[in-house]
ROVEX-552357 format. One record per atom (N, C-alpha, C, CB): residue number from 1; atom name; x, y, z. Coordinates in nm, 4 decimals. Glycine has a CB too. Example, Ala and Ser with C-alpha at 12.3 -4.5 7.8 and 13.67 -1.06 7.14 Angstrom:
REM ROVEX-552357
ATOM   pos   site         c1         c2         c3
ATOM     1      N     1.3190    -0.5690     0.7800
ATOM     1     CA     1.2300    -0.4500     0.7800
ATOM     1      C     1.3200    -0.3300     0.7800
ATOM     1     CB     1.1308    -0.4473     0.9046
ATOM     2      N     1.2850    -0.2250     0.7080
ATOM     2     CA     1.3670    -0.1060     0.7140
ATOM     2      C     1.2900     0.0030     0.7870
ATOM     2     CB     1.4084    -0.0598     0.5725
This chain:
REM ROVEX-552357
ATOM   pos   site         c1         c2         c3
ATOM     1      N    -1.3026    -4.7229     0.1095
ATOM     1     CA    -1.2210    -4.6605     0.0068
ATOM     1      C    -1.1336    -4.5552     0.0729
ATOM     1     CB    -1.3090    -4.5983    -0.1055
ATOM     2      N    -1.0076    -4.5461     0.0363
ATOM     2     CA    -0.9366    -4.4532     0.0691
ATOM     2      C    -0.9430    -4.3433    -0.0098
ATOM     2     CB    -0.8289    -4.4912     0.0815
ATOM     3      N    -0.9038    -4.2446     0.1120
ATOM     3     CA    -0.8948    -4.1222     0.0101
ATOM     3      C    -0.7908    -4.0148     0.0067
ATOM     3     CB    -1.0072    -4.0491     0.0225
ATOM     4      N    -0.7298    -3.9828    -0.1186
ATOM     4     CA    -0.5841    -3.9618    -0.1270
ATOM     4      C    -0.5961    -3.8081    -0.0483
ATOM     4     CB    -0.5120    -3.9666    -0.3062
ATOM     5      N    -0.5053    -3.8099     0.0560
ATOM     5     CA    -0.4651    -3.6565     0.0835
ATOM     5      C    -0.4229    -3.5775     0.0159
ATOM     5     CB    -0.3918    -3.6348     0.1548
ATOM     6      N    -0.3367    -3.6188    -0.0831
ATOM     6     CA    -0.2545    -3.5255    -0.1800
ATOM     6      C    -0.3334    -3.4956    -0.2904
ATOM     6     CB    -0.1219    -3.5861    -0.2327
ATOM     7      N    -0.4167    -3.4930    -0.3076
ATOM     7     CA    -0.4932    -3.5076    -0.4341
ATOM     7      C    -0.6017    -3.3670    -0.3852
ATOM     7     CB    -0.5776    -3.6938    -0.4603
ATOM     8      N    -0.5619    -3.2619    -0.4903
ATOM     8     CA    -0.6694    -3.1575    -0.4342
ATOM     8      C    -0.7476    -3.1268    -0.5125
ATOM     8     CB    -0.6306    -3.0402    -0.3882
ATOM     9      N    -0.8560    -3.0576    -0.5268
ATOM     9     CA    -0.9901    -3.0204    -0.6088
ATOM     9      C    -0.9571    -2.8969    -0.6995
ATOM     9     CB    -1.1235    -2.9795    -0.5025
ATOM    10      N    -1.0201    -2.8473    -0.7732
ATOM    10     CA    -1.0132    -2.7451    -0.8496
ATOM    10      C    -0.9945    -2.6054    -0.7576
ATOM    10     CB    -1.1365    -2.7505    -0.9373
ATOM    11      N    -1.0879    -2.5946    -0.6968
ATOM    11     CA    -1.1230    -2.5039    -0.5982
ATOM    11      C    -0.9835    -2.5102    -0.5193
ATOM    11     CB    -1.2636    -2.5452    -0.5124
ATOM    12      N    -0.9277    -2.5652    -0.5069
ATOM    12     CA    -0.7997    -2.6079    -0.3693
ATOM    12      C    -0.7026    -2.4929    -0.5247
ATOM    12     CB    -0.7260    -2.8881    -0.3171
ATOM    13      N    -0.6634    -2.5579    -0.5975
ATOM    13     CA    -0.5757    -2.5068    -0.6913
ATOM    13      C    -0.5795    -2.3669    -0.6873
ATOM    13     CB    -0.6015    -2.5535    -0.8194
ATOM    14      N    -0.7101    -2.3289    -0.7228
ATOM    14     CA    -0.7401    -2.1916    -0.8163
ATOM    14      C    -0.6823    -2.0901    -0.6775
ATOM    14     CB    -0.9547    -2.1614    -0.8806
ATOM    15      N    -0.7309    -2.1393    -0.5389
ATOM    15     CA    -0.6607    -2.0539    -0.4317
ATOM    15      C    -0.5463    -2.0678    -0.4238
ATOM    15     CB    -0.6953    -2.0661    -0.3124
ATOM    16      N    -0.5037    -2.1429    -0.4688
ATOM    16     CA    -0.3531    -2.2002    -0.4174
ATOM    16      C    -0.2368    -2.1062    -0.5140
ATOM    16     CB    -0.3346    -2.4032    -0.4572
ATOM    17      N    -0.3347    -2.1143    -0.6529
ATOM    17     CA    -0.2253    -2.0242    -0.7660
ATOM    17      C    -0.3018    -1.8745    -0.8023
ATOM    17     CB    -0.2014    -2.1275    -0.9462
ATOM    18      N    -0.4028    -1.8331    -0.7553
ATOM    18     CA    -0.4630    -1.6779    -0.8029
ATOM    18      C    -0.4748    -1.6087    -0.6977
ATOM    18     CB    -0.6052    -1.6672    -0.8732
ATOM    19      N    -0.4843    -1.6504    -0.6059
ATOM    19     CA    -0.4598    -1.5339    -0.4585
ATOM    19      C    -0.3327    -1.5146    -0.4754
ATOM    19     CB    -0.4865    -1.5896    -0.2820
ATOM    20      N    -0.1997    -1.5519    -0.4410
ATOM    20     CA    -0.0826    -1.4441    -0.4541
ATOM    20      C    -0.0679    -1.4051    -0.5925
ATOM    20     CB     0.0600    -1.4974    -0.4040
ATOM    21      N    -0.0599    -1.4277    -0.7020
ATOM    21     CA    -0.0857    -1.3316    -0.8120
ATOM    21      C    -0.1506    -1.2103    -0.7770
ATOM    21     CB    -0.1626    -1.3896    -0.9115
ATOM    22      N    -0.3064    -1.2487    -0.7372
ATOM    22     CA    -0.3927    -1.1381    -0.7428
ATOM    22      C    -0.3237    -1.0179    -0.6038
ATOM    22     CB    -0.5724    -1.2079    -0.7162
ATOM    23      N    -0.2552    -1.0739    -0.5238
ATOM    23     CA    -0.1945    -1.0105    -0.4315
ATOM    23      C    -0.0591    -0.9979    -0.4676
ATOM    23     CB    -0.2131    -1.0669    -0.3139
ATOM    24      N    -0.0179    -1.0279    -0.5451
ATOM    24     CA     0.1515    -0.9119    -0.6338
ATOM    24      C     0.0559    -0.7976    -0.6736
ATOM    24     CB     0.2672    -0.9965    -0.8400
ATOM    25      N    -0.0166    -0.8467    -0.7598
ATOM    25     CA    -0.0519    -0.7450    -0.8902
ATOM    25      C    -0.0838    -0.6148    -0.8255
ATOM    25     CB    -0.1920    -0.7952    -0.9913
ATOM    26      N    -0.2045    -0.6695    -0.6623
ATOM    26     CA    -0.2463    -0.5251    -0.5759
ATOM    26      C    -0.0940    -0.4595    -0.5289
ATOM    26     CB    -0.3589    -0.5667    -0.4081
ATOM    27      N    -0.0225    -0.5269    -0.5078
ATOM    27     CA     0.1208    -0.4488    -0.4322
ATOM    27      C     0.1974    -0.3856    -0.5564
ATOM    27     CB     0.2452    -0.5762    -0.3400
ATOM    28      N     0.1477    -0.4181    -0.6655
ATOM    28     CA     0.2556    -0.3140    -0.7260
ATOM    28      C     0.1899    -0.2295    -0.7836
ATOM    28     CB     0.3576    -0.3600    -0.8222
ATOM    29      N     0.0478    -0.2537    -0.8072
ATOM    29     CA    -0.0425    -0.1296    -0.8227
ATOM    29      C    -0.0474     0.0035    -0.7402
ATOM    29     CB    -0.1628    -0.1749    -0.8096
ATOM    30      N    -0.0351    -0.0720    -0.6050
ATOM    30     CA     0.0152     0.0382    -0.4788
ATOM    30      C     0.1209     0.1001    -0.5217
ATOM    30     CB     0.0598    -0.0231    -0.3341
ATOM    31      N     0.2725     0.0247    -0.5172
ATOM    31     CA     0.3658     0.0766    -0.5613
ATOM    31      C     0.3582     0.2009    -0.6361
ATOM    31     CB     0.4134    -0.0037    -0.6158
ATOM    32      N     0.3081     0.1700    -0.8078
ATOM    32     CA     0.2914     0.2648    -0.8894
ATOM    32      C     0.2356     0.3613    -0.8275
ATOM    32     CB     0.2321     0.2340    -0.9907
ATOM    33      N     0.1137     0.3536    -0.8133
ATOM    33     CA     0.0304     0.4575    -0.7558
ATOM    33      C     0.1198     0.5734    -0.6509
ATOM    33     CB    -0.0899     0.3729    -0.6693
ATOM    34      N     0.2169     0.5264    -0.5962
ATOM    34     CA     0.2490     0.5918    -0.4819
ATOM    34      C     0.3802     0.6682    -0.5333
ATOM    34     CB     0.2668     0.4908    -0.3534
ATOM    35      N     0.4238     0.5857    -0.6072
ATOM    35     CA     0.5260     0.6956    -0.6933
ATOM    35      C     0.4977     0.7115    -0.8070
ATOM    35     CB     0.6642     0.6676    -0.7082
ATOM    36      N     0.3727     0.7668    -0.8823
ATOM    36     CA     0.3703     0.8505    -0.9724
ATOM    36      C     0.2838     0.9953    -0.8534
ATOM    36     CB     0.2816     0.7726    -1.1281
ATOM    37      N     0.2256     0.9622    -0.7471
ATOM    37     CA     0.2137     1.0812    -0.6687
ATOM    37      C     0.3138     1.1479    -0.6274
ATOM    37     CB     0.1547     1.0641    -0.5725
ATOM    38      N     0.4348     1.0387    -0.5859
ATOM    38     CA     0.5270     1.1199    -0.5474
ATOM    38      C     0.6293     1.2270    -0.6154
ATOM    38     CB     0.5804     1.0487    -0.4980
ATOM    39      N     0.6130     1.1444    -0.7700
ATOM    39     CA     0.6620     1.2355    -0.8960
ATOM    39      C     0.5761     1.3680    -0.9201
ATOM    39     CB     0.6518     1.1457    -1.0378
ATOM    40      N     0.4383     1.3560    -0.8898
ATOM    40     CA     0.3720     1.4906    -0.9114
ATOM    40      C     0.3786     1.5908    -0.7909
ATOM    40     CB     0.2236     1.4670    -0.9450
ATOM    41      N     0.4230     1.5618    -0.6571
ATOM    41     CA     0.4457     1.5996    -0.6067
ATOM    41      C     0.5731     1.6894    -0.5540
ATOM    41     CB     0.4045     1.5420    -0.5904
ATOM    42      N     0.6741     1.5860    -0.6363
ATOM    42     CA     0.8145     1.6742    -0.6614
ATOM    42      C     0.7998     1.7794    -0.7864
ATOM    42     CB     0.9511     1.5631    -0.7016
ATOM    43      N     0.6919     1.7800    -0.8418
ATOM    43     CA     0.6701     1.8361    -0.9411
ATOM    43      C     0.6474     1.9942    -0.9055
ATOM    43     CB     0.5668     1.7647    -1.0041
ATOM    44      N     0.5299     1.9777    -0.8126
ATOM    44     CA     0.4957     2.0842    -0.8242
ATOM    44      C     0.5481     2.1884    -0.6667
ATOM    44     CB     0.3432     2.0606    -0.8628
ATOM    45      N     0.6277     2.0819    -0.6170
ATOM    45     CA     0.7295     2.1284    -0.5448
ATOM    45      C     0.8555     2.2211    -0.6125
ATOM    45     CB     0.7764     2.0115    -0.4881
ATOM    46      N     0.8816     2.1927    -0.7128
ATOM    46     CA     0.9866     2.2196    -0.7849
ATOM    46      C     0.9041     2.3891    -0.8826
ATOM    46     CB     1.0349     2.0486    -0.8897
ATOM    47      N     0.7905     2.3988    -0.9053
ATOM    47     CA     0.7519     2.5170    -0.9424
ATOM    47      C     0.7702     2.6258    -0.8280
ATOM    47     CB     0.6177     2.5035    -0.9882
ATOM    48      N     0.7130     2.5566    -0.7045
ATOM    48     CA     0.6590     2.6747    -0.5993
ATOM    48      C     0.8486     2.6867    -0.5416
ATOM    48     CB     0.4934     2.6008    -0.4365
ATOM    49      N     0.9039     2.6477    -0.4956
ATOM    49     CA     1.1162     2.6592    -0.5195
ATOM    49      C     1.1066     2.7701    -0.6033
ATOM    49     CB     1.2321     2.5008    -0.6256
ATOM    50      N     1.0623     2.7822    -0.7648
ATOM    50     CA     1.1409     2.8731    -0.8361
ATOM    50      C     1.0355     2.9430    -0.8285
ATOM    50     CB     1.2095     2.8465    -0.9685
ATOM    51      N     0.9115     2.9495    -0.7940
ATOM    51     CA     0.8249     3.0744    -0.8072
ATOM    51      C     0.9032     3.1596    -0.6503
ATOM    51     CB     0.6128     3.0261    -0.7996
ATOM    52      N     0.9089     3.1245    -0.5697
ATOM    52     CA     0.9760     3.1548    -0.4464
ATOM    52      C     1.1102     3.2204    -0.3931
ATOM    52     CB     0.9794     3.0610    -0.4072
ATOM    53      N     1.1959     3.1844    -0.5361
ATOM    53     CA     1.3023     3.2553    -0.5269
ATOM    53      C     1.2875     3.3308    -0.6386
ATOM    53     CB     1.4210     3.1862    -0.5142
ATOM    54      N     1.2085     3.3735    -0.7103
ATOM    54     CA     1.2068     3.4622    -0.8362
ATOM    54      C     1.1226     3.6033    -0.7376
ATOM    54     CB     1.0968     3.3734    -1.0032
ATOM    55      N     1.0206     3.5721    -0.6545
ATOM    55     CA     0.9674     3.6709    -0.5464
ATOM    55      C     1.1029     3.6972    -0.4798
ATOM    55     CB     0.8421     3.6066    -0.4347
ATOM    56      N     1.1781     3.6284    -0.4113
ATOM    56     CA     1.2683     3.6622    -0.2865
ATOM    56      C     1.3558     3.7662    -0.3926
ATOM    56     CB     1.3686     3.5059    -0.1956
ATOM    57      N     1.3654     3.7587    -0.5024
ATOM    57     CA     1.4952     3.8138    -0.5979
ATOM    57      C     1.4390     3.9769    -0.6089
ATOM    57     CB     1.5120     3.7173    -0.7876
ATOM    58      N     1.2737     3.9496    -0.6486
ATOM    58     CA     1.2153     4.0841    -0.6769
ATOM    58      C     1.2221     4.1602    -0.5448
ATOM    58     CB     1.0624     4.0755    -0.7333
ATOM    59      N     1.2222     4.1348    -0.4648
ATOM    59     CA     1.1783     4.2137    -0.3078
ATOM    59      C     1.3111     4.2657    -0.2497
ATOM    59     CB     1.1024     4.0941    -0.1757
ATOM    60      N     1.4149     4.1577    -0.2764
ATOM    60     CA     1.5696     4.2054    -0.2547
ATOM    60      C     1.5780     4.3398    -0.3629
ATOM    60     CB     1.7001     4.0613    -0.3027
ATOM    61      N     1.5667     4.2963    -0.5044
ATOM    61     CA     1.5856     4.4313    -0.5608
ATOM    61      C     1.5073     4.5814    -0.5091
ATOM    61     CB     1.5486     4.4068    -0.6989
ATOM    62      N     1.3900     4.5460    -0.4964
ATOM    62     CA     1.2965     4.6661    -0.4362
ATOM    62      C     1.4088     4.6908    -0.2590
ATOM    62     CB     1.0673     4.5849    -0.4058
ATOM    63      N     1.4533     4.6205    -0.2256
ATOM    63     CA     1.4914     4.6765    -0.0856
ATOM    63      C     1.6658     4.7325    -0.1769
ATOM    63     CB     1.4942     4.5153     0.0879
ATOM    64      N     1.6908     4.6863    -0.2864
ATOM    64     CA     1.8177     4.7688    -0.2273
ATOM    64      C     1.8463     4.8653    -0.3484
ATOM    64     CB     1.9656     4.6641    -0.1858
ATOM    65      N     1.7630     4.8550    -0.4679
ATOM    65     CA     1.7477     4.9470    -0.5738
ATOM    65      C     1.6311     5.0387    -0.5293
ATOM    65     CB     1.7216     4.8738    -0.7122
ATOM    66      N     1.5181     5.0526    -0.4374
ATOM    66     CA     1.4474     5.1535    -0.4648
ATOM    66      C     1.3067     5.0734    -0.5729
ATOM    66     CB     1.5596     5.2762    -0.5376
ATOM    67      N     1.3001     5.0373    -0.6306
ATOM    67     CA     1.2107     4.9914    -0.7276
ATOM    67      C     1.2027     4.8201    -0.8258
ATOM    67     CB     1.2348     5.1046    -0.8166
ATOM    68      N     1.0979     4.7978    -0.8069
ATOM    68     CA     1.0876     4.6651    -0.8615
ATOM    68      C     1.1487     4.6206    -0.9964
ATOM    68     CB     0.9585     4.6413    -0.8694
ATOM    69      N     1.2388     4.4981    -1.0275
ATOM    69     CA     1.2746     4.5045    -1.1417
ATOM    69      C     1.1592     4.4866    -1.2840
ATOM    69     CB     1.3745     4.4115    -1.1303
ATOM    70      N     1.2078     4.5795    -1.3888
ATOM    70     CA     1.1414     4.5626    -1.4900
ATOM    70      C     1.0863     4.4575    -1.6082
ATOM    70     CB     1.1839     4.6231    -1.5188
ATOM    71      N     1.1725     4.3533    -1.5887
ATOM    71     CA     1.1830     4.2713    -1.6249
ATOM    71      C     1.1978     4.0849    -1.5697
ATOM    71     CB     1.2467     4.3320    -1.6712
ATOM    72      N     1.1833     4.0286    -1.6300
ATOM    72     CA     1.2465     3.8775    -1.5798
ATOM    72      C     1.4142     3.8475    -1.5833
ATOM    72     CB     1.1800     3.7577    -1.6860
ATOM    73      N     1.4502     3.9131    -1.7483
ATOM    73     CA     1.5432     3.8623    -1.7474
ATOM    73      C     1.6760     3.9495    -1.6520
ATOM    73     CB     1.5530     3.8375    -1.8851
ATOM    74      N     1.6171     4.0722    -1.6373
ATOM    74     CA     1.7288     4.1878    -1.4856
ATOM    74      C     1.6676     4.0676    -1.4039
ATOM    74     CB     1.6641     4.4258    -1.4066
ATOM    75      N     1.6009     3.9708    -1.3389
ATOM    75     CA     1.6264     3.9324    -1.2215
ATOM    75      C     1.7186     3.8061    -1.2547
ATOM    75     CB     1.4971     3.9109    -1.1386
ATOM    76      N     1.7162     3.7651    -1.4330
ATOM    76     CA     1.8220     3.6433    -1.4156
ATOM    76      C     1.9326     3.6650    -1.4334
ATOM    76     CB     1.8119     3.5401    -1.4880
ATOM    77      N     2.0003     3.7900    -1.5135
ATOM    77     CA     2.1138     3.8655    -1.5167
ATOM    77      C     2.1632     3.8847    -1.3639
ATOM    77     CB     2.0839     3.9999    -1.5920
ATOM    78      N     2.1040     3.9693    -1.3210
ATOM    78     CA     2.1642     4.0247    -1.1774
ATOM    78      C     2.1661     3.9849    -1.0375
ATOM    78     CB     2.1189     4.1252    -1.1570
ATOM    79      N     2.0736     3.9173    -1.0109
ATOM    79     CA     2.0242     3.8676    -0.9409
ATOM    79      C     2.0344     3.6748    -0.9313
ATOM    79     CB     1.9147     3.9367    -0.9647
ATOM    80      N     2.0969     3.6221    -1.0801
ATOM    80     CA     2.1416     3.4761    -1.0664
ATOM    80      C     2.0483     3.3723    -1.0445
ATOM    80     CB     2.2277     3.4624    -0.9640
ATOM    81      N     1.9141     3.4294    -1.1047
ATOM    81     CA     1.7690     3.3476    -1.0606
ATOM    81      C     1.7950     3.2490    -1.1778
ATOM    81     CB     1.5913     3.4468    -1.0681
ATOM    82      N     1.8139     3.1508    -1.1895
ATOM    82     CA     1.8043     2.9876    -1.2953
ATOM    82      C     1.6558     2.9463    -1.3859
ATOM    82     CB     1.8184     2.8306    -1.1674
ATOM    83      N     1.6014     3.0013    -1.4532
ATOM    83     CA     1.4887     2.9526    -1.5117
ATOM    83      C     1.5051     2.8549    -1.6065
ATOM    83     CB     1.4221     3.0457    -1.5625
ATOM    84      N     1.4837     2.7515    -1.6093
ATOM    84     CA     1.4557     2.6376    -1.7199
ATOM    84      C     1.3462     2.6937    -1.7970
ATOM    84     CB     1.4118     2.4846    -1.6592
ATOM    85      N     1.3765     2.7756    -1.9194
ATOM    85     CA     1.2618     2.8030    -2.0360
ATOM    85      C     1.2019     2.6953    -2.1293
ATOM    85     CB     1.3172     2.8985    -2.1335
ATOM    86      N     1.2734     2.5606    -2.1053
ATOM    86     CA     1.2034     2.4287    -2.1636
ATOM    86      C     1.1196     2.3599    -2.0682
ATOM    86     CB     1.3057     2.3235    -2.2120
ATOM    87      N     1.0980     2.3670    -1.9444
ATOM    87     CA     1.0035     2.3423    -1.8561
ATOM    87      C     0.9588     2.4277    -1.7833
ATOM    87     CB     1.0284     2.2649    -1.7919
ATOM    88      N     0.9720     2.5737    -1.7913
ATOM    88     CA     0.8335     2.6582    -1.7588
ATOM    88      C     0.8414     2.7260    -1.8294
ATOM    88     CB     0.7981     2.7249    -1.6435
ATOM    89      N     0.7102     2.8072    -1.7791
ATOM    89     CA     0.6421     2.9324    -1.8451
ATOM    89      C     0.6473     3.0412    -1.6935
ATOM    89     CB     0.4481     2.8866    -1.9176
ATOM    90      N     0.6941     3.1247    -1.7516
ATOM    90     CA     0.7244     3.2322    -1.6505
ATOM    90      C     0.6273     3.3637    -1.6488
ATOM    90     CB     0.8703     3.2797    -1.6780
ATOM    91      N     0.5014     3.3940    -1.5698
ATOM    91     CA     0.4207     3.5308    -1.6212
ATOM    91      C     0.4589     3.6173    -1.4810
ATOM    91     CB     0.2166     3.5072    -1.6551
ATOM    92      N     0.5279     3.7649    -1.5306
ATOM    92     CA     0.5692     3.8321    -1.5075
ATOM    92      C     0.5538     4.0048    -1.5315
ATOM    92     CB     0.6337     3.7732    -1.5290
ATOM    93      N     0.4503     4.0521    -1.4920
ATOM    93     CA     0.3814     4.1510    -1.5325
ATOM    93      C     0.3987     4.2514    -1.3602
ATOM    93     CB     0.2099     4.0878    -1.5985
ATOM    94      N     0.4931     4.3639    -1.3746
ATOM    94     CA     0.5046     4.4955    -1.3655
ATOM    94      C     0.4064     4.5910    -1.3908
ATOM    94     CB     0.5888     4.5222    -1.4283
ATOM    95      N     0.3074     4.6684    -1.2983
ATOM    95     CA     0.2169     4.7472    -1.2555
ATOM    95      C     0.2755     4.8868    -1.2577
ATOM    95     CB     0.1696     4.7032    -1.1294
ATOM    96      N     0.3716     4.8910    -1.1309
ATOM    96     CA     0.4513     5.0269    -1.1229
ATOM    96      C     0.6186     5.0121    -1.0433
ATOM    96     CB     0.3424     5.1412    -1.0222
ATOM    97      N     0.6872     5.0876    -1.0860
ATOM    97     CA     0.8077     5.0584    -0.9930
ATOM    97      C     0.7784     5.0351    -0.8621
ATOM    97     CB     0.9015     5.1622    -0.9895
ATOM    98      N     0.6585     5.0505    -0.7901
ATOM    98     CA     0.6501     5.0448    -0.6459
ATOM    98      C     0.5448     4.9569    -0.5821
ATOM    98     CB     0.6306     5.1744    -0.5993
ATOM    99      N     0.4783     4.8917    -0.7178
ATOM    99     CA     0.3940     4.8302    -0.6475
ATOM    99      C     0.4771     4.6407    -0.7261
ATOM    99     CB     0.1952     4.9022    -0.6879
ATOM   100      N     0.4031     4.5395    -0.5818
ATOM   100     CA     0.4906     4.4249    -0.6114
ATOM   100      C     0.4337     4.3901    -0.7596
ATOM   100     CB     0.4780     4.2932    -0.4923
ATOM   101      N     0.5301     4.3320    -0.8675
ATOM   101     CA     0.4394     4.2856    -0.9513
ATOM   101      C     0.4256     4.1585    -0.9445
ATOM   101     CB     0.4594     4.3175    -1.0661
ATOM   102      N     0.3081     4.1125    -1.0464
ATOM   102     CA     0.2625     3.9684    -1.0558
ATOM   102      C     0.3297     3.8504    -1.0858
ATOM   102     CB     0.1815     3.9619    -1.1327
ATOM   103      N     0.3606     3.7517    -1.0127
ATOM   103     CA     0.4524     3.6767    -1.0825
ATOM   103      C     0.3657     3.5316    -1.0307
ATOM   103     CB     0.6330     3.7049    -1.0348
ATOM   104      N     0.3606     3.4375    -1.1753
ATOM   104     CA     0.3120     3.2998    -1.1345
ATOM   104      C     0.4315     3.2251    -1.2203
ATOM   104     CB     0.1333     3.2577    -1.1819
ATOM   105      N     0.4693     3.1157    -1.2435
ATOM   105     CA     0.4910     2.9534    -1.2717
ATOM   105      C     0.4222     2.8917    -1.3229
ATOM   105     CB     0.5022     2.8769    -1.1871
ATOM   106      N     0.4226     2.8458    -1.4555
ATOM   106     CA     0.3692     2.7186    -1.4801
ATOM   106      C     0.4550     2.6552    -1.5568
ATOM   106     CB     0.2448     2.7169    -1.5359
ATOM   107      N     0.4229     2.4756    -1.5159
ATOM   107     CA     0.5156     2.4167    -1.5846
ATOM   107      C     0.4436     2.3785    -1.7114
ATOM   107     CB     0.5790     2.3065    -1.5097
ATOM   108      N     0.5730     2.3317    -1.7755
ATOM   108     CA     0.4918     2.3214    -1.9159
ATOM   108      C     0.4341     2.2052    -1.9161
ATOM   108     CB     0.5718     2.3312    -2.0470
């Protein structure tokens, strides 16, 4: 009896059509995975930028006024600091004209 070459088994198929599926599906799982890190990562890149120049703004004022500014908004008036108030939260708490005050970032 002959036996057909072309003729394959179940088992022949199921490798033939669910291994590269099952190997897209892992590559774009990677994909995702790797840029929604990279989105959280520009993320919180993008806080520590404006926490960074909201310090550099306060320390310039203390070097050329004498005393720390009182406020947030004297450092966005005068000083030209950009806060997006729909994506952060700005805490900003003044101790004494001479001592640095507290300043954190969070996004919303």
């Amino acid at each position: 009896m002959k036996r057909n070459i072309y003729r394959k088994g179940a088992a022949d198929f199921l490798k033939a059509a669910i291994l590269p599926v099952l190997f897209t599906l892992a590559v774009m799982a990677m994909i995702m995975y790797g840029l929604r890190e990279t989105e959280n990562s520009s993320k919180s890149e993008a806080v520590r930028i404006l926490e960074d120049s909201i310090r550099r703004a306060v320390v310039m004022s203390y070097a050329v006024e004498g005393r720390y500014p009182e406020s947030i908004s004297y450092i966005e008036q005068v000083y030209k600091v950009h806060i997006d108030w729909s994506r952060y939260i700005v805490h900003y708490q003044i101790f004494a004209s001479n001592l640095m005050p507290d300043i954190m970032v969070i996004e919303k």
